[in-house]
mmJSON file of the N, C-alpha and C atoms, coordinates in Angstrom:
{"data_MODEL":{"atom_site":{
"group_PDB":["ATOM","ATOM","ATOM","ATOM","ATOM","ATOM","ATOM","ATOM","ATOM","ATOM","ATOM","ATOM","ATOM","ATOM","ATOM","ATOM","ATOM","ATOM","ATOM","ATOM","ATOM","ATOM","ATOM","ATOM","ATOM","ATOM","ATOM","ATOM","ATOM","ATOM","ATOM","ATOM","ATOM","ATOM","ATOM","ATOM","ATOM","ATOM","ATOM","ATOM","ATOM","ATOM","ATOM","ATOM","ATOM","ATOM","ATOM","ATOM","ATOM","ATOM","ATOM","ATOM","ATOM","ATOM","ATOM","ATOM","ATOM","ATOM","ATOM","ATOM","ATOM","ATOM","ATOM","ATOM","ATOM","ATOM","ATOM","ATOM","ATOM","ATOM","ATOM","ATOM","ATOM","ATOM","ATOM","ATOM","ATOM","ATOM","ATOM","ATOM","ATOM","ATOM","ATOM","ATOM","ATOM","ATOM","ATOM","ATOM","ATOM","ATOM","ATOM","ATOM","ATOM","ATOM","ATOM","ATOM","ATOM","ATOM","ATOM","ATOM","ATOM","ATOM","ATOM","ATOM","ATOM","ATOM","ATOM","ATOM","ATOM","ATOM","ATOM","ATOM","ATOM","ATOM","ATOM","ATOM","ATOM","ATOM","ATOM","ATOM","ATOM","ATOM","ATOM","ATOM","ATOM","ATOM","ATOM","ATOM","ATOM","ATOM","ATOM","ATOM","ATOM","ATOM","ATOM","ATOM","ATOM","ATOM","ATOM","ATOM","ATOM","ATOM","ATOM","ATOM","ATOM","ATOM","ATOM","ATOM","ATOM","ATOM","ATOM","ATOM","ATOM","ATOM","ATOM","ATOM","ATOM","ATOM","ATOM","ATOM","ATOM","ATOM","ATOM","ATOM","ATOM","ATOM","ATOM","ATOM","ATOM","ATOM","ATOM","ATOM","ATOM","ATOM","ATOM","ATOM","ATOM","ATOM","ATOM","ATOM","ATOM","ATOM","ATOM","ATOM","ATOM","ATOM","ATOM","ATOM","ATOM","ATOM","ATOM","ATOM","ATOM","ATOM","ATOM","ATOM","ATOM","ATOM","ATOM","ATOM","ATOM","ATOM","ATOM","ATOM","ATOM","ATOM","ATOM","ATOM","ATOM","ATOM","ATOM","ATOM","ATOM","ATOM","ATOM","ATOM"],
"id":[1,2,3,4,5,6,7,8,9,10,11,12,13,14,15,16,17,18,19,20,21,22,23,24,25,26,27,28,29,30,31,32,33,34,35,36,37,38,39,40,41,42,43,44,45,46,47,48,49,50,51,52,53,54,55,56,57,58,59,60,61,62,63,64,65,66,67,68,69,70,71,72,73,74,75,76,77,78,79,80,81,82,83,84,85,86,87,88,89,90,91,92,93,94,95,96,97,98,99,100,101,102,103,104,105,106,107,108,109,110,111,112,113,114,115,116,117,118,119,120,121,122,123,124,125,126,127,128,129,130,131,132,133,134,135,136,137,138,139,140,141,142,143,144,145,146,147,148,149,150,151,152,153,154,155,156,157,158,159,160,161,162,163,164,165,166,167,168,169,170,171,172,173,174,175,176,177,178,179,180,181,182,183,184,185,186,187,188,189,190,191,192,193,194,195,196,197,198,199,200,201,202,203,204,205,206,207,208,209,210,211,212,213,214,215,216],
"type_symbol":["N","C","C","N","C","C","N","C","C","N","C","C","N","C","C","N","C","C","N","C","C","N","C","C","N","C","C","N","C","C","N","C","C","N","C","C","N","C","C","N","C","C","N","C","C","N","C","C","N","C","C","N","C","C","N","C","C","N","C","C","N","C","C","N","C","C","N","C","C","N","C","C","N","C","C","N","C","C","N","C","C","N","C","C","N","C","C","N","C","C","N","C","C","N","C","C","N","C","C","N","C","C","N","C","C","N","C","C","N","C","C","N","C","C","N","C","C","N","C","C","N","C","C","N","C","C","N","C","C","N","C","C","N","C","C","N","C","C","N","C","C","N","C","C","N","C","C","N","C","C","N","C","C","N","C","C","N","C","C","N","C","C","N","C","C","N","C","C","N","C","C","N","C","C","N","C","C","N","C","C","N","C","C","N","C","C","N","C","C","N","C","C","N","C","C","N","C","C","N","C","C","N","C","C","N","C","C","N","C","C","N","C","C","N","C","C"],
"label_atom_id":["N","CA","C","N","CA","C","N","CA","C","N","CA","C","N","CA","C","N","CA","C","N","CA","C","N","CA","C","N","CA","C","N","CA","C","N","CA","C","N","CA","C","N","CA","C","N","CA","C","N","CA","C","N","CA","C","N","CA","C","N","CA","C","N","CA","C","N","CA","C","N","CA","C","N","CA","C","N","CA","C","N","CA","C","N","CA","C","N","CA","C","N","CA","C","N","CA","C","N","CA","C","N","CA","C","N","CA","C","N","CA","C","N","CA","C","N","CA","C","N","CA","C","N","CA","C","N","CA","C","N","CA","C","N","CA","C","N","CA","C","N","CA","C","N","CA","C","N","CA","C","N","CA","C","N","CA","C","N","CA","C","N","CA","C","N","CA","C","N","CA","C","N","CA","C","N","CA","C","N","CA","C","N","CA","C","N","CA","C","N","CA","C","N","CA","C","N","CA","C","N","CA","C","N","CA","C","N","CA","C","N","CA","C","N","CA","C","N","CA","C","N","CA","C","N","CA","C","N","CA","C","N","CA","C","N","CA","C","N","CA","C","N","CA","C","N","CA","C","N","CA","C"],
"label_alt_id":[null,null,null,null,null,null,null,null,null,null,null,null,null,null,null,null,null,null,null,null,null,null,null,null,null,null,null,null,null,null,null,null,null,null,null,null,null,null,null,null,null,null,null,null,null,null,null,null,null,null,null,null,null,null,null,null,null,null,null,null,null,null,null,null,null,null,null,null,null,null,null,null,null,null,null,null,null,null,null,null,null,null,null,null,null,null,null,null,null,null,null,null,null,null,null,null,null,null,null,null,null,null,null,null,null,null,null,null,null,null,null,null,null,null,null,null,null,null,null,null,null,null,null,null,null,null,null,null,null,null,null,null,null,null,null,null,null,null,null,null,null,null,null,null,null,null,null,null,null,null,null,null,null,null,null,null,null,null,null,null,null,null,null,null,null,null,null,null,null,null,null,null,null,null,null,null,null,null,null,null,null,null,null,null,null,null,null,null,null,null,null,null,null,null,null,null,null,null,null,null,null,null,null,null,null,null,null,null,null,null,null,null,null,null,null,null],
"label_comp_id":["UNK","UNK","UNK","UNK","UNK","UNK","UNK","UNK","UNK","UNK","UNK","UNK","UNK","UNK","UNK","UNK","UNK","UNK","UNK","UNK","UNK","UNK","UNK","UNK","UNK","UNK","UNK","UNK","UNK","UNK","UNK","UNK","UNK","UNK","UNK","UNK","UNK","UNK","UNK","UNK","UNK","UNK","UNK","UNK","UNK","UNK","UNK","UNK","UNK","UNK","UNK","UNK","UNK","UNK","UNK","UNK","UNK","UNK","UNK","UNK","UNK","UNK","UNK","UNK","UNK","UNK","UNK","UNK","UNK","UNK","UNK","UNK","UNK","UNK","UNK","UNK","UNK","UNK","UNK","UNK","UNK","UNK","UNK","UNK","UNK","UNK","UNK","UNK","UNK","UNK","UNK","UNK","UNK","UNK","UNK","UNK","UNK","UNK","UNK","UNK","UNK","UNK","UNK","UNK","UNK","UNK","UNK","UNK","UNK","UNK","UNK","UNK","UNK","UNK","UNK","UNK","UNK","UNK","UNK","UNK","UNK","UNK","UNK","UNK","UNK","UNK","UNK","UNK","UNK","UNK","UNK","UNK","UNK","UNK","UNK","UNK","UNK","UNK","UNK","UNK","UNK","UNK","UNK","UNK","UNK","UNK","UNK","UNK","UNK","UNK","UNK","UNK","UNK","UNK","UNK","UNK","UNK","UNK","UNK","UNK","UNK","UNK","UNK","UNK","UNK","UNK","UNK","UNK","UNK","UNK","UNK","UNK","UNK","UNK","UNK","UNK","UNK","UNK","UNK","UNK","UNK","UNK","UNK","UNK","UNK","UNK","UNK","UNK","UNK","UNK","UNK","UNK","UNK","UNK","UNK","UNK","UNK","UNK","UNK","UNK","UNK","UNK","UNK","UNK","UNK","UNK","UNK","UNK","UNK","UNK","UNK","UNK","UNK","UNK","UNK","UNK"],
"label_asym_id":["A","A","A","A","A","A","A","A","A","A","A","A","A","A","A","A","A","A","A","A","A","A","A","A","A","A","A","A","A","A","A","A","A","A","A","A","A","A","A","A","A","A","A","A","A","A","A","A","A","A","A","A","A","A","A","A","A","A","A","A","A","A","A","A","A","A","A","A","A","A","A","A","A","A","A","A","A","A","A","A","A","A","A","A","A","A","A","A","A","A","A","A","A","A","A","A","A","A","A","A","A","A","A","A","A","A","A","A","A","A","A","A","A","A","A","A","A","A","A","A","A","A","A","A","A","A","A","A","A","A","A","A","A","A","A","A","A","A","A","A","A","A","A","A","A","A","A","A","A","A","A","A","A","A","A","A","A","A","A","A","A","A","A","A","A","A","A","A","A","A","A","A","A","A","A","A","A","A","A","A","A","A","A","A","A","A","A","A","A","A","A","A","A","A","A","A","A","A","A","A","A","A","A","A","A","A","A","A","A","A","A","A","A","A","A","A"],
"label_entity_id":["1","1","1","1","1","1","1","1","1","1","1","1","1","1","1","1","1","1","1","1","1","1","1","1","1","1","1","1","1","1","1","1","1","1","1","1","1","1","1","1","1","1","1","1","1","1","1","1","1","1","1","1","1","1","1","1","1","1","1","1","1","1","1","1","1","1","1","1","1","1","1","1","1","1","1","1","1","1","1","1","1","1","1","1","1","1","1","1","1","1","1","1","1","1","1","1","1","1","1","1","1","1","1","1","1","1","1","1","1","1","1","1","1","1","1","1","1","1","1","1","1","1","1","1","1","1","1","1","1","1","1","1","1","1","1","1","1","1","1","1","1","1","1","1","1","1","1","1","1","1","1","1","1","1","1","1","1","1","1","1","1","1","1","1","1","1","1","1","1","1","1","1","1","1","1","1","1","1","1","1","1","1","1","1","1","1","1","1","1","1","1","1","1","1","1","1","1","1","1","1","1","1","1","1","1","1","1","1","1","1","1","1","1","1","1","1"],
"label_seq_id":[1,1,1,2,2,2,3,3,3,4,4,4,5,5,5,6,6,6,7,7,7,8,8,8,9,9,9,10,10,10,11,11,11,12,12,12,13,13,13,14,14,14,15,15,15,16,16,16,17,17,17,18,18,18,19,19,19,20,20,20,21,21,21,22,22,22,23,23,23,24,24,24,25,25,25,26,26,26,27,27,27,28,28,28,29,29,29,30,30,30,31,31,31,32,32,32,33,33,33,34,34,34,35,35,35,36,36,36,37,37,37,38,38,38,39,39,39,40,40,40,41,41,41,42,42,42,43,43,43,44,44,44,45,45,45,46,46,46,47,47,47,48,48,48,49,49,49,50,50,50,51,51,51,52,52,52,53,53,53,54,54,54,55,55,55,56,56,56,57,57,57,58,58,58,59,59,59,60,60,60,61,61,61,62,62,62,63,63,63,64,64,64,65,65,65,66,66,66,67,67,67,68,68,68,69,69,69,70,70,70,71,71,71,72,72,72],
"pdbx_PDB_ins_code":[null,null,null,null,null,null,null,null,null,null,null,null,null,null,null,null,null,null,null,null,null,null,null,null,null,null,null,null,null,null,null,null,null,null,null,null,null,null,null,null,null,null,null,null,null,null,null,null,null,null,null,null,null,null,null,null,null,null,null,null,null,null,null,null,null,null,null,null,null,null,null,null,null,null,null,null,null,null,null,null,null,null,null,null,null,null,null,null,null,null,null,null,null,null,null,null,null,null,null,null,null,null,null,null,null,null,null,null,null,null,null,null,null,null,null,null,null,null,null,null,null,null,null,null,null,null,null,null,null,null,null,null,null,null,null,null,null,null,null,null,null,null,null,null,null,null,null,null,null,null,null,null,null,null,null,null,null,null,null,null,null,null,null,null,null,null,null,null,null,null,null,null,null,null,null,null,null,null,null,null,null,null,null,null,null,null,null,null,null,null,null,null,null,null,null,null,null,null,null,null,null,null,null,null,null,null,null,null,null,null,null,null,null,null,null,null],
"Cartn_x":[160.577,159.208,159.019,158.068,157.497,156.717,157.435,156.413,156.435,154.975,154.209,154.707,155.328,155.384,154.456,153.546,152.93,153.502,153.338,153.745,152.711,152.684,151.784,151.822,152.925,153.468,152.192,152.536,151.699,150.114,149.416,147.784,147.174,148.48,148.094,148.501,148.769,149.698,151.06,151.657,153.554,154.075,153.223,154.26,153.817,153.442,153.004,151.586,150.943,149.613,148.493,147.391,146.31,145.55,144.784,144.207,143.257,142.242,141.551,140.226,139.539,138.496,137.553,137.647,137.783,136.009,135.162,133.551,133.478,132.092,130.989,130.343,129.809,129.205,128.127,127.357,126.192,125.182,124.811,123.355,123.924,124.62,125.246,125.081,125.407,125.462,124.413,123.107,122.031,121.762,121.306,121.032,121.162,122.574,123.404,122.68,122.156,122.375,121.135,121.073,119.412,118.647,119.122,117.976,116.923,117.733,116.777,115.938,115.976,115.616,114.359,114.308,113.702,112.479,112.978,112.184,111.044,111.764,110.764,109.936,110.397,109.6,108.042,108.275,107.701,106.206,107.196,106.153,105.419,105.787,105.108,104.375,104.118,102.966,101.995,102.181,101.311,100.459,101.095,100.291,99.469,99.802,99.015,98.11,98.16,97.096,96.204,96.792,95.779,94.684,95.538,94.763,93.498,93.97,93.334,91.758,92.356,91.213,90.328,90.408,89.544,89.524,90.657,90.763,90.915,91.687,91.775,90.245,88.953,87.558,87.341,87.599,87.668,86.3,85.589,84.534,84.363,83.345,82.579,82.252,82.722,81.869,80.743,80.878,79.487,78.569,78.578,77.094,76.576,75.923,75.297,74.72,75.104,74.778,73.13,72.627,71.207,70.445,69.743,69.303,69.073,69.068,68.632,67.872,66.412,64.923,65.192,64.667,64.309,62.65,62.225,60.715,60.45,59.422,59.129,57.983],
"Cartn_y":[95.981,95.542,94.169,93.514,92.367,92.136,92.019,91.688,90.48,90.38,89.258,88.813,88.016,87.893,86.995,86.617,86.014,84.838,83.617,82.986,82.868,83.179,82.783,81.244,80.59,79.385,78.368,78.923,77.536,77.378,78.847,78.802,78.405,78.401,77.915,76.498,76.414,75.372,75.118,74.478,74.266,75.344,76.261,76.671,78.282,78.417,80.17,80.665,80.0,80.365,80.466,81.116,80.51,79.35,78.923,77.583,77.582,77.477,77.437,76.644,76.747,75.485,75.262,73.994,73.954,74.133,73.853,73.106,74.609,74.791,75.85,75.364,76.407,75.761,74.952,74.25,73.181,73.884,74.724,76.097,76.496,76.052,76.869,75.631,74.26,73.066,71.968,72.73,71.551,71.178,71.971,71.807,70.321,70.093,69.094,67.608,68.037,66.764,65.546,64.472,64.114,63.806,63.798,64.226,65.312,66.337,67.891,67.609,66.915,66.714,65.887,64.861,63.661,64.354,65.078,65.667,67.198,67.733,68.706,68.101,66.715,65.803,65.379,65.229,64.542,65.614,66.435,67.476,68.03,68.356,68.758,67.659,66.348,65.136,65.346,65.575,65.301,66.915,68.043,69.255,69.285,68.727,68.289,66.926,66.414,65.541,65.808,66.58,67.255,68.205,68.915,70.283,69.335,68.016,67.15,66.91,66.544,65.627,66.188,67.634,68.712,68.706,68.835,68.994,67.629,66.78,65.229,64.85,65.105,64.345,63.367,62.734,61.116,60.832,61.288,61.209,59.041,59.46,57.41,57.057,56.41,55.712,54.378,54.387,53.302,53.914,54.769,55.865,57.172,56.877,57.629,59.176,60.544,61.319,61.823,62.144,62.478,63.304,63.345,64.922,65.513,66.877,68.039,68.802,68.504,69.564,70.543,71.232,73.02,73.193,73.464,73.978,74.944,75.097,76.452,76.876],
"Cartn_z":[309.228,309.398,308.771,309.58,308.515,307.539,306.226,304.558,304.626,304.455,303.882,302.633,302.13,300.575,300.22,299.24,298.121,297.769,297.768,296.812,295.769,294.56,293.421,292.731,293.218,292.48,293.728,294.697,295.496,295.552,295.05,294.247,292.863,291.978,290.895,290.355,289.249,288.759,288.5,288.612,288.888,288.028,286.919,286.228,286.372,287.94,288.199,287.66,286.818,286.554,287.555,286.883,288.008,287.318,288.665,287.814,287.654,285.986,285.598,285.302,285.802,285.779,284.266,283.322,282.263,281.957,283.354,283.231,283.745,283.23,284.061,284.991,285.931,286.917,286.484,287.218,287.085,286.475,287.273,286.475,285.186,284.419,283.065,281.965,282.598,281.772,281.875,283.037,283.523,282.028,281.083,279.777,278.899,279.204,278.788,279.878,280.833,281.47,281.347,281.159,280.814,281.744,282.806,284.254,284.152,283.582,283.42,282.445,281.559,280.388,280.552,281.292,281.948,282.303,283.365,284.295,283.602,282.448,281.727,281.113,280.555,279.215,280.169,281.72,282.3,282.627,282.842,283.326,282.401,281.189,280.148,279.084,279.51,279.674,280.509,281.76,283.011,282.733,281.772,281.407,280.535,279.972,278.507,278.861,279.539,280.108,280.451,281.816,282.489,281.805,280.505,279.93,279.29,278.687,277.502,278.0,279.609,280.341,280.694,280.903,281.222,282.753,283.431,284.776,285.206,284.375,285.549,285.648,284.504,284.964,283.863,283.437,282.848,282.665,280.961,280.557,281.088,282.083,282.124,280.78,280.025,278.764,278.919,280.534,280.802,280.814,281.096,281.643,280.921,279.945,279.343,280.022,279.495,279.832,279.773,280.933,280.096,279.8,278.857,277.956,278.578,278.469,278.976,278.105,278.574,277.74,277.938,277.284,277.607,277.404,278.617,278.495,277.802,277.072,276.645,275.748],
"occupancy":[1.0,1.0,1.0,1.0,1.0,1.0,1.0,1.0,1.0,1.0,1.0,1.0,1.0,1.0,1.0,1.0,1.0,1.0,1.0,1.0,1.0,1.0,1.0,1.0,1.0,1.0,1.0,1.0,1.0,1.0,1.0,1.0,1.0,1.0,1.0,1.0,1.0,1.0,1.0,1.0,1.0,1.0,1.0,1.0,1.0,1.0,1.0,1.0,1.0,1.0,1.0,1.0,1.0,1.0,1.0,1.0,1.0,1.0,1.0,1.0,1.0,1.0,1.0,1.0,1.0,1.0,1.0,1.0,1.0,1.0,1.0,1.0,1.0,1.0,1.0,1.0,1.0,1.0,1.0,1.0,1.0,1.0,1.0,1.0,1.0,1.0,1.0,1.0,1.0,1.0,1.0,1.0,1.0,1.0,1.0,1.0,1.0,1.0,1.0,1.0,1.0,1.0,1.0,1.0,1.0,1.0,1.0,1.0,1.0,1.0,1.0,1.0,1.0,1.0,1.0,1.0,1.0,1.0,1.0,1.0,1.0,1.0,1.0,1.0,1.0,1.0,1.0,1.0,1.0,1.0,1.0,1.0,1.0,1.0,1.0,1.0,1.0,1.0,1.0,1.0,1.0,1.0,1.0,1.0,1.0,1.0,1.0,1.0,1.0,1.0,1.0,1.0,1.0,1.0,1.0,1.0,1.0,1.0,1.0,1.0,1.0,1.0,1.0,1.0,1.0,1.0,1.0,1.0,1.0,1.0,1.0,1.0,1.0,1.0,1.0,1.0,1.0,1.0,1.0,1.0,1.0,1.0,1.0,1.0,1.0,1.0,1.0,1.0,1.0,1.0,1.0,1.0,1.0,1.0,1.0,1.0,1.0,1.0,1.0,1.0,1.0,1.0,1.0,1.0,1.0,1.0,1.0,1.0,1.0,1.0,1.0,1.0,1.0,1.0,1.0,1.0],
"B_iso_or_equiv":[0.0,0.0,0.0,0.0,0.0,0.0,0.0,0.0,0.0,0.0,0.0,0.0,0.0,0.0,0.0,0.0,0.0,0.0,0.0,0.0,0.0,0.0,0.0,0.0,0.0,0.0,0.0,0.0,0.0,0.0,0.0,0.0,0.0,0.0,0.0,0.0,0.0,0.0,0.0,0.0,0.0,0.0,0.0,0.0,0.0,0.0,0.0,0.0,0.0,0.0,0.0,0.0,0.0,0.0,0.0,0.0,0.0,0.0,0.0,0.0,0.0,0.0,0.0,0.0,0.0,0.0,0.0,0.0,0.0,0.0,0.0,0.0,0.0,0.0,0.0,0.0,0.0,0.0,0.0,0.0,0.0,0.0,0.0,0.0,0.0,0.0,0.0,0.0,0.0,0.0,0.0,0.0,0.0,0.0,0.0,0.0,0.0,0.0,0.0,0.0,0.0,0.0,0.0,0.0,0.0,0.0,0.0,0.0,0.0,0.0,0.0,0.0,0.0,0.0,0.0,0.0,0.0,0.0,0.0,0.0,0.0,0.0,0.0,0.0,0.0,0.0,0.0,0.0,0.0,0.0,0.0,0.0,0.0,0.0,0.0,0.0,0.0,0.0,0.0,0.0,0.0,0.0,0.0,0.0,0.0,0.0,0.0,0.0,0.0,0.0,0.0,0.0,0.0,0.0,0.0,0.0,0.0,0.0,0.0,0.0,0.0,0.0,0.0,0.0,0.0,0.0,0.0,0.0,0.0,0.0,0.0,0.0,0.0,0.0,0.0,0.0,0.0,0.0,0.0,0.0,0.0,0.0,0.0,0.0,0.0,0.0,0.0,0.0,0.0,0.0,0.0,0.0,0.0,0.0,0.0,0.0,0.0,0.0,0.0,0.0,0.0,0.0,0.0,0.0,0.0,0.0,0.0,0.0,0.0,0.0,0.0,0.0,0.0,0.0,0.0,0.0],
"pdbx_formal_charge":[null,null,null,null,null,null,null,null,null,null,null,null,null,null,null,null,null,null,null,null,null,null,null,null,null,null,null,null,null,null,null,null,null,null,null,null,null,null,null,null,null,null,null,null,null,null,null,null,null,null,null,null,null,null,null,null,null,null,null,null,null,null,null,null,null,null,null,null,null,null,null,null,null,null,null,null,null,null,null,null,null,null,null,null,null,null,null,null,null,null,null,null,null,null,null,null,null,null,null,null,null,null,null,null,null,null,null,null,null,null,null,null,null,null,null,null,null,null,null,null,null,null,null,null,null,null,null,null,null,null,null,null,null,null,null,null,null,null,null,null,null,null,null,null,null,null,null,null,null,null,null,null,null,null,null,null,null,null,null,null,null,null,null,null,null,null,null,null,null,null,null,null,null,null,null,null,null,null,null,null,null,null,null,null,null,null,null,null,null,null,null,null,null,null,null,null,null,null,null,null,null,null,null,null,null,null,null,null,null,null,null,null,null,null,null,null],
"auth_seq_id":[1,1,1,2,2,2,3,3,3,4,4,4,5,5,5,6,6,6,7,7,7,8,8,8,9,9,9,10,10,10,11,11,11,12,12,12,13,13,13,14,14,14,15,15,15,16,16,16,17,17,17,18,18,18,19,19,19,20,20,20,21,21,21,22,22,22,23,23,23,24,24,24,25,25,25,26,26,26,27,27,27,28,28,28,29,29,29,30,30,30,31,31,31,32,32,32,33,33,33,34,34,34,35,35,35,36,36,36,37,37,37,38,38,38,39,39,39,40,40,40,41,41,41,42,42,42,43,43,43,44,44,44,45,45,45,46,46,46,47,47,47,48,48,48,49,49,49,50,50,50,51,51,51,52,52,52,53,53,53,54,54,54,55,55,55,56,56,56,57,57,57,58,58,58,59,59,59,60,60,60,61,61,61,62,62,62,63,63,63,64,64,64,65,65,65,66,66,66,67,67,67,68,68,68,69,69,69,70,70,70,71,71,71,72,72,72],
"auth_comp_id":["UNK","UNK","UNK","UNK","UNK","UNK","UNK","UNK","UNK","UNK","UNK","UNK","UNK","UNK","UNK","UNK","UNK","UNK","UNK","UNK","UNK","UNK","UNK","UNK","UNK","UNK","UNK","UNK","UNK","UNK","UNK","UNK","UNK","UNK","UNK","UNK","UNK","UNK","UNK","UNK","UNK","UNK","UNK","UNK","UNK","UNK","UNK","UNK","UNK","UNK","UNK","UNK","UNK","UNK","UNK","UNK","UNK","UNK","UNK","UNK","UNK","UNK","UNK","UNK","UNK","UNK","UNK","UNK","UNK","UNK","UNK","UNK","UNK","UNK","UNK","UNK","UNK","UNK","UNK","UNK","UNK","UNK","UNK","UNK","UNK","UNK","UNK","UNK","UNK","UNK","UNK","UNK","UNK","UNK","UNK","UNK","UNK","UNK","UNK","UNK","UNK","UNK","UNK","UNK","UNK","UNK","UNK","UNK","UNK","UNK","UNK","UNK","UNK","UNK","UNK","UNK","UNK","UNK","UNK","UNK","UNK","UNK","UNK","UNK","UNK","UNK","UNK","UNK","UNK","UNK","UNK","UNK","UNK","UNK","UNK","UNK","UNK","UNK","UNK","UNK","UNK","UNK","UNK","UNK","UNK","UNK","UNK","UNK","UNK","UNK","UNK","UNK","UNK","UNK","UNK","UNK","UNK","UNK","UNK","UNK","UNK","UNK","UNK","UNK","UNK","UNK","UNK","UNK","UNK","UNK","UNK","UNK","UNK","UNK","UNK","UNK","UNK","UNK","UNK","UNK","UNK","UNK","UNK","UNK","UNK","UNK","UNK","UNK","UNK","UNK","UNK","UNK","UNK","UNK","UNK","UNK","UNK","UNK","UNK","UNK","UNK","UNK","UNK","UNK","UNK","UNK","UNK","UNK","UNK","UNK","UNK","UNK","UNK","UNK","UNK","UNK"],
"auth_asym_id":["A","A","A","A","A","A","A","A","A","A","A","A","A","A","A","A","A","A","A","A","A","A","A","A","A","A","A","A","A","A","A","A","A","A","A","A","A","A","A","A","A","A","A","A","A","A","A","A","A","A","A","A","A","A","A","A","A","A","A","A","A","A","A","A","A","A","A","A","A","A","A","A","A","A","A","A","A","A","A","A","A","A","A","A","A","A","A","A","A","A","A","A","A","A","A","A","A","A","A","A","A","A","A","A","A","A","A","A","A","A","A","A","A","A","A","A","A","A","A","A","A","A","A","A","A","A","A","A","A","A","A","A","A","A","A","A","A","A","A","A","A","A","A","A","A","A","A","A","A","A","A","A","A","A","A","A","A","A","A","A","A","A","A","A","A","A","A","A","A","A","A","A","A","A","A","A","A","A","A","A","A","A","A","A","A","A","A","A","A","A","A","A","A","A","A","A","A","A","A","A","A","A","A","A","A","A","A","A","A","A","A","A","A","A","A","A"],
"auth_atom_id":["N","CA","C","N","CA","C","N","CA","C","N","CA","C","N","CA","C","N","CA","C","N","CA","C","N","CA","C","N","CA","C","N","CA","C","N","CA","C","N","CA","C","N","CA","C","N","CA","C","N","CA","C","N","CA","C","N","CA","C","N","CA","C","N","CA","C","N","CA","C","N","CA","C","N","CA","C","N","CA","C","N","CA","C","N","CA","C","N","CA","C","N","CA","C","N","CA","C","N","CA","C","N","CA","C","N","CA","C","N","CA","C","N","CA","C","N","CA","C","N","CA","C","N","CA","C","N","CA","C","N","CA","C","N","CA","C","N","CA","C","N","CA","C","N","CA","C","N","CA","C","N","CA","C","N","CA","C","N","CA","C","N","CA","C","N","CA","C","N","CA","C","N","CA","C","N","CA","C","N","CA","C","N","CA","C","N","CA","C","N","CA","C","N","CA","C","N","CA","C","N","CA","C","N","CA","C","N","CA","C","N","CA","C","N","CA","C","N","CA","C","N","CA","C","N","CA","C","N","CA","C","N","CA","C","N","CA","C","N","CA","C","N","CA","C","N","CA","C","N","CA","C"],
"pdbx_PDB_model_num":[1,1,1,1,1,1,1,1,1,1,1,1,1,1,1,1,1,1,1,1,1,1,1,1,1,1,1,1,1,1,1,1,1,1,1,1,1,1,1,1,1,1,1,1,1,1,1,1,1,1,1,1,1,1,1,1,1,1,1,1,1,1,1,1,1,1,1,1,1,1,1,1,1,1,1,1,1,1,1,1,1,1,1,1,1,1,1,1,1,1,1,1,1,1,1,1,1,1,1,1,1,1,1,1,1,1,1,1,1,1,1,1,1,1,1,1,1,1,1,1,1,1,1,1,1,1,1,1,1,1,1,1,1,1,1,1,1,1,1,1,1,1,1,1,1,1,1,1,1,1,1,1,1,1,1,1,1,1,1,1,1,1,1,1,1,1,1,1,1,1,1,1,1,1,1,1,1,1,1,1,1,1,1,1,1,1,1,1,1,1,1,1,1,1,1,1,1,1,1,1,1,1,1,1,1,1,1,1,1,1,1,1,1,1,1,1]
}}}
């Protein structure tokens, strides 16, 4: 019959091993990278802005607010 044989030498490295990849994937090391970093710093400004401003409404300091009586 015909066996298939294996070579193990021609999947790994010259000396029969398998080959090992030294990095983690990308989702394991984004941590490390300063794009991700960039991009949280950015977003967590534009939150805290927003929370500061009271919805993005930008008190006018030309225009005086005006009283409000109470009848009674």
């Amino acid at each position: 019959m015909n066996e298939l044989k294996h070579d193990h030498k021609s999947h790994g490295d010259p000396n029969g091993g398998p080959i090992h990849h030294s990095q983690p994937p990308y989702w394991r090391r984004a941590h490390r990278d300063w794009r991700i970093w960039f991009c949280v710093i950015v977003m967590l400004v534009a939150m805290v802005v927003y929370l500061m401003t009271g919805d993005l409404r930008w008190p006018f300091h030309g225009h005086p607010q005006p009283m409000v009586t109470i009848a009674g």
